[in-house]
N, C-alpha and C positions, 0 to 999 in steps of 0.2 A: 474184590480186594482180598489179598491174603490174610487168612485168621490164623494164629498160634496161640497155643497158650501160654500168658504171661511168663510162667515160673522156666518154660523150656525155651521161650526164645532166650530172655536174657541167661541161662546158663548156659547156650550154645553162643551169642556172643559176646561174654564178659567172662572168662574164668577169674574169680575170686575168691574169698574166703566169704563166708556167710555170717553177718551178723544177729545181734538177736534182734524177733520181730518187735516191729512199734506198731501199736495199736491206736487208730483215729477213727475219730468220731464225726460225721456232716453230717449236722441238720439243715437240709434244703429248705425250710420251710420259716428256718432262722435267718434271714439276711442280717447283718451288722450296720452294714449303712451302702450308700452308694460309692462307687469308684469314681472320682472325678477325671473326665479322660486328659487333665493337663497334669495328670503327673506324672507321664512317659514323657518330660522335659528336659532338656539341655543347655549348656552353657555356651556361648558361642562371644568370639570377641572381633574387634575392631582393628585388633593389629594382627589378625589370623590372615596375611596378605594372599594365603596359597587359593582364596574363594574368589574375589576379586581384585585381580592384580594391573588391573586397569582402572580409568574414569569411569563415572558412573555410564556416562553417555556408551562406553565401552560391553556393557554387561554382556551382550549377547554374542561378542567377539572374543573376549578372555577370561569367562568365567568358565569355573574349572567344574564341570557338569559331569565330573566323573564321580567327585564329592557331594554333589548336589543331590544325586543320582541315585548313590546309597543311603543320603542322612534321610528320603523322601523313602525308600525302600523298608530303613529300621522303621517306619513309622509315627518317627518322634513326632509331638504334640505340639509342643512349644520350647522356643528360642530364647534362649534371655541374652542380653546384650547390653553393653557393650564389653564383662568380661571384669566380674571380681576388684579386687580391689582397685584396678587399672580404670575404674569408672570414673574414682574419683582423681583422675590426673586428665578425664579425656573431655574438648570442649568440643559440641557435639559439631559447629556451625565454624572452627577455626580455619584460614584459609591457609595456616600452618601444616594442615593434616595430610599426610600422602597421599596420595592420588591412591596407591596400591594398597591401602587399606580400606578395610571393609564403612563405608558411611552409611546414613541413614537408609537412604531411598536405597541401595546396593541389599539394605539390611532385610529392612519389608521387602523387595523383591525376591529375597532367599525365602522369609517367609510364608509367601503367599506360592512358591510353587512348591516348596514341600508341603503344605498347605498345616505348618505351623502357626499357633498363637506368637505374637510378639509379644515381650515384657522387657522393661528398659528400666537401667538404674541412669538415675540424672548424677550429675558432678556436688556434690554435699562442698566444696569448697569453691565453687561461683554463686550469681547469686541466684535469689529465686526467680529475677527478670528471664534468666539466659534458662531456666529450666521451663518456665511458661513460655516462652520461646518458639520450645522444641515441643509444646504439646501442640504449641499454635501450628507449627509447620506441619504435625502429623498427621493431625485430626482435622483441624480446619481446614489449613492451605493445600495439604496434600490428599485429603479424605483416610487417609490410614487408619484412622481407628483404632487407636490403641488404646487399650482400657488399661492396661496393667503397669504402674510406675512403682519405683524404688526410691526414698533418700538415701543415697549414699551407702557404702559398702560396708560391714564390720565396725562400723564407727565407734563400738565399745571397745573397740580391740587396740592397744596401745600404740600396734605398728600401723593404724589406719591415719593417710595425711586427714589431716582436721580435724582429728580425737579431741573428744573436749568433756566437761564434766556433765552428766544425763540432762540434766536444766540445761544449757547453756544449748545441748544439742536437740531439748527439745523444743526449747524457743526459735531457734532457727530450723526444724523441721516443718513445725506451726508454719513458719513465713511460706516456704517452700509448698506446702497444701495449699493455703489460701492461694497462692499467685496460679499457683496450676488450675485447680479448681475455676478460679476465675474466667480460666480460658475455655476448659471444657469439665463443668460441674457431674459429667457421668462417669468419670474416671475413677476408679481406684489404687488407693496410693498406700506403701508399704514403709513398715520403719521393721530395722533391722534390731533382732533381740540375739544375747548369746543363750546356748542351750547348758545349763549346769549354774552354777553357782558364780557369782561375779564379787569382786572386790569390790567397786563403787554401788552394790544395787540396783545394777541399770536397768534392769528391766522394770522393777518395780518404779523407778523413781520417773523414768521416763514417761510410762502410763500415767501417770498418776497427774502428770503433769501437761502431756499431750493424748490424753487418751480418747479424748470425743471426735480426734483428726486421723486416725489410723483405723486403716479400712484392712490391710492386712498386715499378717505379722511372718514377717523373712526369718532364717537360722540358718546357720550352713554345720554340717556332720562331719570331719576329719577324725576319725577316733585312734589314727595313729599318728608318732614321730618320725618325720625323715630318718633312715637310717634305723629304724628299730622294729621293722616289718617282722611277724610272727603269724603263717599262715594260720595255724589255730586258734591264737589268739585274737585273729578276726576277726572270725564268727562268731564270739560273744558278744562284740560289739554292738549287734543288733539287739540284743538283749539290755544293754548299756543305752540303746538310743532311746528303749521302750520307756525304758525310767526316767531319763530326760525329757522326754516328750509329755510323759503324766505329771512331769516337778511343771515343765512350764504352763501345761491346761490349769493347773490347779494355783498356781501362783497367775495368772493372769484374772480366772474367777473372781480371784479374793480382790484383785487388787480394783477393776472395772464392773463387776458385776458378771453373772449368768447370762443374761441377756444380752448385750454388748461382747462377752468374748464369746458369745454362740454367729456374731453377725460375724468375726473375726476370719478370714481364710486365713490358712495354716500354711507355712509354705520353705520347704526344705528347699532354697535358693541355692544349694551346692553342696554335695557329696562326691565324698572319692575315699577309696580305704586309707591316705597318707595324705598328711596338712601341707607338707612340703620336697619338693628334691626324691621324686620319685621313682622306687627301683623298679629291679624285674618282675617283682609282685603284681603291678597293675596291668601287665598285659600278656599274664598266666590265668589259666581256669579260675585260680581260687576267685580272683578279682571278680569274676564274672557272676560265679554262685554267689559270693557277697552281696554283688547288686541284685540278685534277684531277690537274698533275703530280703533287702530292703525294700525293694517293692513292696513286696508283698506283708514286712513287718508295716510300712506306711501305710497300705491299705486298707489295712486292717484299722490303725488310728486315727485313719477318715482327715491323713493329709489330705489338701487340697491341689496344690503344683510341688511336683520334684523336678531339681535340675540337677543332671550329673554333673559334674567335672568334668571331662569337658570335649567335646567335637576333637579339636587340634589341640596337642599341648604336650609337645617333647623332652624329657629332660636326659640328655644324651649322656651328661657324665655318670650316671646310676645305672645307664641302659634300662629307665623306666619312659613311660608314657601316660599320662592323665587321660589322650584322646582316645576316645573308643573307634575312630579311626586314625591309621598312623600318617605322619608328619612329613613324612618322605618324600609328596608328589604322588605316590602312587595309592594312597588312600587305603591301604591293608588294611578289612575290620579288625579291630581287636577282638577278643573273646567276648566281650564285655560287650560289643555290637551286637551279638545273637540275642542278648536277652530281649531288645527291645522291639525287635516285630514278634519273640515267642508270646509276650504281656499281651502290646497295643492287640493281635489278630487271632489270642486264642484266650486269651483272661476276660473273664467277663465284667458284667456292667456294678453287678451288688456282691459284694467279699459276703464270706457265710461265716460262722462258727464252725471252728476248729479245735476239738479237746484231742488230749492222746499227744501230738508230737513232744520230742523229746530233742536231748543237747545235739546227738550224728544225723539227724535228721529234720528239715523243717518242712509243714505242708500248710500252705494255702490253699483256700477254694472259694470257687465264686462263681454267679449265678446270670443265665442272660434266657429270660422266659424259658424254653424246656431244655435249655443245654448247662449242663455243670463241669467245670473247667478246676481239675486240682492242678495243682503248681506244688510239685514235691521236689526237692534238694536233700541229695545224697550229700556231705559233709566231711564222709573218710573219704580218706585217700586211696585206700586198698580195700575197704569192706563192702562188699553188696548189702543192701541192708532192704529186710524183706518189710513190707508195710502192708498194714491188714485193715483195711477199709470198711467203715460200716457206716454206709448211708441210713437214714431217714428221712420220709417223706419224698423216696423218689427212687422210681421203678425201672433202673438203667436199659435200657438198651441191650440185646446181648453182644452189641459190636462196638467200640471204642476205637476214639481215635488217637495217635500217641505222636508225639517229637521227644526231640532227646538235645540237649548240648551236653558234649562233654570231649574228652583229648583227640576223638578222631572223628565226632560227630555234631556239624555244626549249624542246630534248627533243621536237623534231619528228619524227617519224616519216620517213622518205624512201623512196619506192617499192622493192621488193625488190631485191637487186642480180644479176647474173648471173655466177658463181664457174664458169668452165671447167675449172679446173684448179686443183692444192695447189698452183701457182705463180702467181699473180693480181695487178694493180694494184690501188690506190684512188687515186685524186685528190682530196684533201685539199682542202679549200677553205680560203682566209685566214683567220687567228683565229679558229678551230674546234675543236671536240673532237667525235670523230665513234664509234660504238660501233657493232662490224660484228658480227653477232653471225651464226654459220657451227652449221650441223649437219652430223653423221657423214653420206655418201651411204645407209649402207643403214637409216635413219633415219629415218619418217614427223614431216615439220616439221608441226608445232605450229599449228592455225591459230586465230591473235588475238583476242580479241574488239573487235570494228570499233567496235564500240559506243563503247568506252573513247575512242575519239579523235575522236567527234564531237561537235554542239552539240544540246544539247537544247531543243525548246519546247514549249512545249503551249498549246493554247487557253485554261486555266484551270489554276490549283491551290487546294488547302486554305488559308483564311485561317487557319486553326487552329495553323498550323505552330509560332508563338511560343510554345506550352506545350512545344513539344519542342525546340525549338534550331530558329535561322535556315536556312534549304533541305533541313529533313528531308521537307519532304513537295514539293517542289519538282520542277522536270522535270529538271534535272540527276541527283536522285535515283535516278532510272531507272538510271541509268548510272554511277555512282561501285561499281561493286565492292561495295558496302555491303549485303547483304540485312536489317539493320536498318533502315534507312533505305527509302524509297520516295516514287512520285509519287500524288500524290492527286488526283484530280479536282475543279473546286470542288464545294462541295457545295449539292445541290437540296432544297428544302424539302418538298417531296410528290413519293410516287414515278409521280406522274404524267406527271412532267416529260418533256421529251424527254432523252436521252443523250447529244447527238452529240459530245464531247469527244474531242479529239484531241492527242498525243503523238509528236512528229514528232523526225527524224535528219536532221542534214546536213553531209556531208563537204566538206572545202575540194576535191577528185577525186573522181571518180568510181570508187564499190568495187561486186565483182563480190559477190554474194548469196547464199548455195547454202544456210545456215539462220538463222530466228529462232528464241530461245528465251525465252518470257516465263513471267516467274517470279512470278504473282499476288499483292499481299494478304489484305487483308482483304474486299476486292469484287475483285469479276473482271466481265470482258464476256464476255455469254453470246452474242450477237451483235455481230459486226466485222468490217471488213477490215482487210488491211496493203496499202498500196498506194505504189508507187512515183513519182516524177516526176526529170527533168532540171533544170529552172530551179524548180520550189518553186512552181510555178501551176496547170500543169499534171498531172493523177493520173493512175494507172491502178490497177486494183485488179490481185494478183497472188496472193491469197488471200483467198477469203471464207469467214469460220468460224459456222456456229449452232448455236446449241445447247453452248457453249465449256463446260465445269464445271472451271474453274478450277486451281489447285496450279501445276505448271510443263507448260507446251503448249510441244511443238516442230512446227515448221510449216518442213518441206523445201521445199526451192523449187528444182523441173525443170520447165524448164531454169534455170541461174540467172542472173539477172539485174543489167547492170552500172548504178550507179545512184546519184545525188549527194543524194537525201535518200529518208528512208523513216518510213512514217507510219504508226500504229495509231489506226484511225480509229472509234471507236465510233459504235455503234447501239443496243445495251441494256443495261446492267449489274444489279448485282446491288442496287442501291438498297432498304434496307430501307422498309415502310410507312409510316414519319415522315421517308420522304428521307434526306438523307447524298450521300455520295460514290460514284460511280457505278462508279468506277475504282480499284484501287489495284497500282500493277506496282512489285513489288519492283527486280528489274532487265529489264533489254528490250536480249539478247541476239544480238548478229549476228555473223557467221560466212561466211568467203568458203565455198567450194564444197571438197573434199576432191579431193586432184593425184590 
């Protein structure tokens, strides 16, 4: 893999002005606490009809698996549902309810293959039968297992249907525990508190009054006004959420005791940077570096679940967007989509100690046995801003690996970096979030699969694919991690045909070679090459295999070869006697060369 040095790449691709340096401080040997991995969570609702716009009985006919596809791509953790305030107007079992709206069983089923936690808020305005109900149908009747429950949405909040004074809503919270409880006594069940100061004392009076029956405690973060969007004034927010966060630990201590609000999961139930009528703000960079501060401000304070704002959620007349994918049908990620597989597959397991960051710059770091993961956000708009890093307690690697989001680069990978010493720069580039991700020196690094970050083609595929869902059998298939999934060749009608289908790789740079590993179908090629070129016109072959018998072939390549696209070129496959498909490669694996 390509090495540069940190300070010359990004001055050859970012010209800016140069800010002044900030100085940080990691102690590896500090962790803070553990990351809970349910706080890469999302909001998801019930009237979001673009997910299942069919019967349930329907799902595998009209679910829209292109959405499905990428919210299992970002990573997300956990789903909550059915969707904000709207929970408490939704019955969950009404035979009222659309067909084309997302129901239970449609719900867990989105769950269990993005391989999300569920969390469900019950209706605070029916009663506690119809909520013991729906734990009975989850857990019991249907096996779903759901641990995670809500009463009711905002309920201290004026505009919430069936606001009522803190007593009043904590006696019928009470009713609501017990009846669930009753059904499945393993469950944990949530009451919602506001973050800041309240006219009624709700939080306090609430506890005070139901506090032996709350298992966790919900809040939701909006820290701006419809209509009053101020990109800088943003990013202090997070600074605003940390104060709120230490008023509510410290006012729930006083009010339950140390022990009790330590059993307490914490749980930021809904963020987005604007409460309501949302502009062009939320699906611009800045939106994006915001949620990352907040990850990373949350991880730090040993949140338990975060859910953003929200999967779907359009508001046309502002030309904003709440969803981090868009609304359209065509599921565009927002920016705000990148931060969540840069956290969930390169943020580690334990957040460290962090001194030194300052107001244009924020850095997290965090730790997963010998690998340390910083998570730095540039915050100008136009300044580079240089960051001078001074580990202890851990002896980096001299190769690092780097991604980058920002206006032109989205969870892009960026050539290896070059780590001299536990004391190193980074040059941040303007409006960025950058994830530098360092191994222990006596450490053999990991090497990538290359695959992952190229573009697939192929000469042909399977028309077939529409019985199994849209680009199961596709050339991308090759290469999604997926060995359910694969590329099929199209298919020949008599196995006389010729073979010559081909399955090609091509980097935006040129990567160095040292192994393929292809992982067969249902047909394999018994005769191939794998061959290389520079511009994509030009070949050369660098392996010729006959005689292949299929399962997974690994194919070393010495010496190894640097190279902007690489191709699996067929000659004969396994075609049965009435034809088919000549080819079928699970995945088609590459691998630079071993340091």
């Amino acid at each position: 893999m390509k090495n540069i040095s940190l300070s010359l790449f990004f001055l050859l691709s970012v010209s800016t002005t140069i800010a002044q340096t900030v100085h940080v401080e990691v102690d590896a040997a500090r962790p803070v606490r553990p990351i809970n991995p349910w706080l890469y969570g999302i909001n998801t609702a019930n009237w979001d009809e673009s997910l299942f716009p069919g019967r349930s009985g329907e799902i595998l006919l009209t679910s829209d698996r292109d959405a499905i596809a990428k919210i299992k791509a970002s990573g997300t953790t956990l789903l909550k549902y059915p969707g904000g305030n709207q929970a408490d107007r939704y019955v969950w079992n009404s035979p009222d309810n659309p067909a084309t709206e997302m129901d239970t069983d449609e719900y867990i089923a989105f769950c269990r293959e993005t391989g999300a936690e569920p969390f469900i808020t019950i209706n605070f305005n029916e009663s506690p039968e119809l909520a013991a109900d729906w734990v009975q149908y989850c857990n019991l009747q249907r096996g779903y297992g759901v641990k995670l429950w809500e009463v009711g949405d905002e309920q201290w909040g004026w505009w919430a249907k069936g606001h009522a004074p803190p007593e009043e809503y904590a006696k019928k919270y009470i009713s609501f525990v017990k009846a669930m409880k009753s059904v499945d006594p393993t469950i944990k069940v949530a009451t919602n508190v506001p973050l800041g100061s309240h006219p009624e004392n709700w939080t306090e009076r609430v506890l005070r009054a139901a506090g032996e029956y709350v298992d966790m405690l919900t809040y939701t973060y909006f820290p701006q006004n419809g209509g009053k969007e101020n990109d800088d004034s943003l990013f202090a927010t997070t600074s605003s959420f940390r104060a709120l966060h230490q008023q509510l630990v410290d006012e729930v201590e006083r009010v339950v005791g140390p022990e009790k609000a330590k059993q307490l999961l914490t749980i930021n139930v809904g963020y987005n940077s604007v409460n309501t009528g949302p502009g062009p703000q939320t699906i611009q960079l800045v939106n994006a570096l915001w949620v990352a501060d907040m990850l990373g401000t949350m991880a730090e304070l040993g949140t338990d679940i975060g859910c953003l704002w929200a999967l779907h959620n359009q508001y046309p007349p502002r030309g904003g967007d709440f969803g981090y994918l868009s609304s359209d049908g065509r599921n565009t990620p927002r920016f705000t989509y990148f931060v969540f597989p840069m956290f969930v597959n390169l943020f580690g397991s334990e957040v460290l100690r962090v001194t030194g960051a300052n107001g244009p710059v924020s850095v997290y770091a965090s730790r997963t046995g010998k690998t340390l993961t910083l998570a730095l956000i540039n915050k100008q708009r136009r300044a580079t801003i240089p960051v001078e890093i001074a580990l202890s307690h851990f002896n980096p690697h001299p190769k690092a690996e780097a991604w980058i989001l920002d206006e032109k680069r989205q969870n892009e990978r960026l050539p290896d970096l070059s780590i001299p010493a536990a004391q190193f720069d980074v040059k941040v580039p303007p409006y960025a979030l950058m994830m530098v991700r360092l191994l222990e020196r006596d450490s053999l690094l990991p090497s990538p699969n290359l695959a992952r970050g190229a573009i697939a083609t192929a000469s042909s595929f399977s028309p077939l694919n529409a019985l199994w869902g849209p680009g199961t059998f596709t050339p991308s298939s090759a290469i999604d991690g997926n060995t359910d999934t694969r590329w099929r060749a199209g298919v020949k009608m008599t196995k006389d045909e010729a073979d010559p289908d081909w399955l090609q790789l091509s980097w935006k740079r040129s990567e160095e070679i040292g192994l393929v590993r292809i992982l067969w179908g249902e047909n394999h090629g018994t005769d191939y090459q794998l061959q290389v070129s520079q511009d994509g016109t030009t070949w050369r072959a660098i392996r010729e295999v006959r005689g292949g018998t299929g399962g997974v072939e690994h194919h070393e390549i010495v010496p190894p070869v640097k190279t902007r696209f690489l191709r699996f070129k067929g000659v004969k496959g396994t075609t049965g006697p009435r034809g088919g498909s000549p080819y079928a490669i699970r995945e088609l694996e590459v691998f630079s060369p071993r340091p």
